[in-house]
C-alpha positions in Angstrom: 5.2 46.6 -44.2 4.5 42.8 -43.7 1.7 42.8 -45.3 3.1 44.0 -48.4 6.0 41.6 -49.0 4.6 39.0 -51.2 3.5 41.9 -54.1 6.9 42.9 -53.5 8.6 39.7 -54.1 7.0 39.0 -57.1 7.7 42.5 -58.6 11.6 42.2 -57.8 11.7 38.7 -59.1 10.1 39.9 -62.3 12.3 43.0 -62.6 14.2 42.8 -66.1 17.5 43.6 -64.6 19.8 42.7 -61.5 18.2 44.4 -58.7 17.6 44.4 -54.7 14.8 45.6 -52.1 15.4 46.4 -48.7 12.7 45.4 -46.7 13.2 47.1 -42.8 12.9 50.5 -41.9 17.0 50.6 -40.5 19.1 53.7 -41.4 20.8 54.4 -44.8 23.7 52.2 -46.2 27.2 53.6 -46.2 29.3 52.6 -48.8 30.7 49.0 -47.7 28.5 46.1 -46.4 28.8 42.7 -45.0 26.3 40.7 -46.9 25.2 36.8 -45.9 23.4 35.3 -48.4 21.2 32.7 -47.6 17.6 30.9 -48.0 17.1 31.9 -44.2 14.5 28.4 -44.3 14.2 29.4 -41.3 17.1 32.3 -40.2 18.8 30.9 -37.3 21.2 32.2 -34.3 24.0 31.0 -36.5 23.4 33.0 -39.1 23.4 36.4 -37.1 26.5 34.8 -35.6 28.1 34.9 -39.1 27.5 38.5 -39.9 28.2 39.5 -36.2 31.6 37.8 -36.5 32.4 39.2 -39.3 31.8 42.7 -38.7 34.6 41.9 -35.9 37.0 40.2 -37.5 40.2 41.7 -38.3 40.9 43.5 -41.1 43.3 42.2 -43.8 45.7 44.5 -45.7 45.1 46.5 -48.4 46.9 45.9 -51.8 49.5 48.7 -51.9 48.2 52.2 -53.2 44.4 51.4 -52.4 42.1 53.6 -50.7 40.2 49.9 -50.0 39.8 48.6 -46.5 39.4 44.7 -45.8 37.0 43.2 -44.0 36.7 43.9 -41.0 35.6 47.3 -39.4 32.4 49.1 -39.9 30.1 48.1 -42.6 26.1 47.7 -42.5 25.1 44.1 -42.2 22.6 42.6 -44.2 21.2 39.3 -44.5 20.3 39.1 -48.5 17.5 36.5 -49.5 17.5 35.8 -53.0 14.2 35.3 -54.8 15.9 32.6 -57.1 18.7 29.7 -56.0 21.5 27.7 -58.6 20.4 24.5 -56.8 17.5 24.5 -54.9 13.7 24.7 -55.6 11.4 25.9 -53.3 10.4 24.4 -50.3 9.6 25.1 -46.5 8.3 28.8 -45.7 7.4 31.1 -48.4 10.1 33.6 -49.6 7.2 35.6 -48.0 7.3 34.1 -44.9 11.4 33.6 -44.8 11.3 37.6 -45.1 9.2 37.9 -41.8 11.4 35.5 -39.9 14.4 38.0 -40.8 12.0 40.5 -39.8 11.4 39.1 -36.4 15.3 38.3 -36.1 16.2 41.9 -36.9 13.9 42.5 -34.0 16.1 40.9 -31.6 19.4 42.0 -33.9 18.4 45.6 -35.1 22.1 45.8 -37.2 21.1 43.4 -39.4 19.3 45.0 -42.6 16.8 42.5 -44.4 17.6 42.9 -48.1 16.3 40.6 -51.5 18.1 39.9 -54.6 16.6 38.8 -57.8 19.7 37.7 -58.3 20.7 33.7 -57.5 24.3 33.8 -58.1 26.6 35.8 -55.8 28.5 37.2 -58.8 25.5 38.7 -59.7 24.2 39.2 -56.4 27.1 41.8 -55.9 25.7 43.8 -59.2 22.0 43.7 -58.0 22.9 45.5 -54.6 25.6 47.8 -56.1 23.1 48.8 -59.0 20.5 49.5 -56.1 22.2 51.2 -53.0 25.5 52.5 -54.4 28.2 49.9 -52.5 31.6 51.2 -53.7 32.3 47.3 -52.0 30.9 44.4 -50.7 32.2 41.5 -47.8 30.2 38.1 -48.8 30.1 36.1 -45.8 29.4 32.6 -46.7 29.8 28.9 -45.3 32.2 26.5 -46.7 28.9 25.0 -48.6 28.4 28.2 -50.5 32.1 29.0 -50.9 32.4 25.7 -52.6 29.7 26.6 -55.1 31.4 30.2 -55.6 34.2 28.3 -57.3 32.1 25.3 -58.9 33.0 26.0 -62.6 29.2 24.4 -63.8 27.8 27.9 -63.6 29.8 30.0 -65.5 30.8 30.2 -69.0 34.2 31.2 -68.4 34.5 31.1 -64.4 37.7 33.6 -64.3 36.3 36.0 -66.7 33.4 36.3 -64.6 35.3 36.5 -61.2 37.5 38.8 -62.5 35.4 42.3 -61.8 33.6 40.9 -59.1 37.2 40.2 -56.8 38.4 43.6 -58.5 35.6 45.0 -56.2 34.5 43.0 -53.5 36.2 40.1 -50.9 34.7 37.1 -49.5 35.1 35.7 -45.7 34.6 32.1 -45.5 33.6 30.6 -42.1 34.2 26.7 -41.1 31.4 24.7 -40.8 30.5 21.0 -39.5 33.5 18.9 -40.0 34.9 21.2 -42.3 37.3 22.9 -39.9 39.2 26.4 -40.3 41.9 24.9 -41.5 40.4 23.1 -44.1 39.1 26.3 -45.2 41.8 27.6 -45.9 43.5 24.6 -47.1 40.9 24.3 -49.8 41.0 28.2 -50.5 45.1 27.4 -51.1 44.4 24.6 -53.7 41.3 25.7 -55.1 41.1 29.8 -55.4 43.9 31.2 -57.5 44.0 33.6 -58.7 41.6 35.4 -56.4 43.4 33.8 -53.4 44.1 37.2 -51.8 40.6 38.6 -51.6 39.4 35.7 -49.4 40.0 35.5 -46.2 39.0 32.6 -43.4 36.5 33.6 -41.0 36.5 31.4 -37.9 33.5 30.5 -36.2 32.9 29.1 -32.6 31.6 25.4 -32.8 28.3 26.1 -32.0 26.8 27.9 -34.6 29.3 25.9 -36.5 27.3 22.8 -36.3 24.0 24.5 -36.8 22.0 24.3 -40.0 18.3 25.5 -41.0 17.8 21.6 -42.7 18.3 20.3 -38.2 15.6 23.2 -37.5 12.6 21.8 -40.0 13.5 18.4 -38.9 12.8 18.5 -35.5 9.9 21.0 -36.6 8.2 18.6 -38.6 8.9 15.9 -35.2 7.0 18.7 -32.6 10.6 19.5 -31.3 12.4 23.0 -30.7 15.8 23.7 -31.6 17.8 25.3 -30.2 19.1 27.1 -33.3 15.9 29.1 -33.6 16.1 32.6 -31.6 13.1 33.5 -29.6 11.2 35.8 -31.8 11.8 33.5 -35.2 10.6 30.8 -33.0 7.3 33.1 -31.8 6.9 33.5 -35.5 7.1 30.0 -36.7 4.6 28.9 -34.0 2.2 32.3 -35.2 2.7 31.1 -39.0 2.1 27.6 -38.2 5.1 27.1 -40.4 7.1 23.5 -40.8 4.0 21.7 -39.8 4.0 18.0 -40.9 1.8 17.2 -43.6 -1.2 15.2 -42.1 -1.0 11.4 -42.2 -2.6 9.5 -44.9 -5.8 8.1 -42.3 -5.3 4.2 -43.8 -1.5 4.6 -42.4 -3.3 5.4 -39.1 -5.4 2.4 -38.7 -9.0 3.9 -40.2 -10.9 1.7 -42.2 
């Protein structure tokens, strides 16, 4: 299977409509999911921490007359790489590669699915995976970062138009993160979310995996240092790959002549 994820990458990304591939050999999806989406450069202990929390948090009412359930209870987990990003160009590990490391995480956390959107907004994110397993709905699990960008009105033409269907179907958990502390969460949710207020919920996180981030991992990579945000078998797999290797130094800089 690993050796065919690159040719599979590249056919998803060029796929003419919103679409997803799943790329572990886990059982089939039910109809509701808890999806983090992430670049995973590299997956790290926090982010099975996210889905894990999630899939235990409690569940928030249903509007009145809905067969819907919030977001807690049971729900496949999936940790959704996306082959294209709103921000960020590529850097680090392969998409390839970044696939792998889920692969080797799922290894050590077999509930998490490792799933691939062509997809780089979550909006459209939702679509892709609906349109390719049949999710009657979807939990996004995202850090205050990404929650942020959910609501930044610079990618949408008409950003409540475009919500709309997607919070008619589908709730987001938002977890703290760094300084940002579960009560600004939900501060910023107040002030910042109407009218979808009620489909987002605060998901609170220990301060641990909090504080973690994959940008801390490649630093002290690049430096010869472990982290400890790096689970044993993505660590196994960075070391195999040779992946966040400084680049060699310039030989003048070293003293040569």
């Amino acid at each position: 299977m690993r050796d065919s994820i690159e040719p599979a990458l590249e056919r998803l990304d060029t796929a003419p409509a919103p679409a997803a591939m799943r790329f572990d050999d886990g059982s089939p999806f039910g109809t509701h999911a808890f999806v983090l989406p992430s670049a995973f450069n590299p997956p790290t202990i926090a982010h099975a921490h996210l889905l894990d929390a999630a899939t235990h948090s409690s569940p928030s009412p249903a509007p009145e007359g809905s067969r819907e359930r919030g977001p807690g209870g049971e729900g496949s987990c999936i940790a959704l790489l996306t082959t294209k990003n709103v921000d960020k160009s590529l850097h680090g590990a392969s998409l390839a590669h970044r696939v792998g490391m889920l692969l080797a995480l799922r290894d050590e956390a077999p509930q998490i699915a490792v799933v691939a959107s062509n997809q780089a907004r979550i909006v459209d994110q939702a679509e892709s995976l609906t349109r390719s397993f049949g999710f009657e709905q979807l939990t996004f699990v995202v850090g205050f970062d990404t929650l942020e960008r959910l609501f930044a009105p610079r990618y949408y033409t008409d950003m409540e138009r475009e919500l709309g269907p997607f919070f008619e179907h589908h709730r987001v958990l938002a977890a703290n993160r760094a300084s940002a502390t579960p009560e600004d969460v939900a501060n910023w949710i107040a002030a910042n979310t109407t009218p979808f207020t009620q489909r987002i919920d605060v998901l609170e996180i220990d301060d641990f995996p909090a504080s973690l981030s994959s940008t801390q991992v490649r630093a002290a990579l690049t430096e010869h240092t472990d982290h400890p945000a790096l689970s044993p078998a993505v660590r196994r797999y960075i070391l195999e790959h040779h992946l966040y290797r400084p680049k060699p130094e310039d030989p003048q800089e070293c003293g040569s002549t």
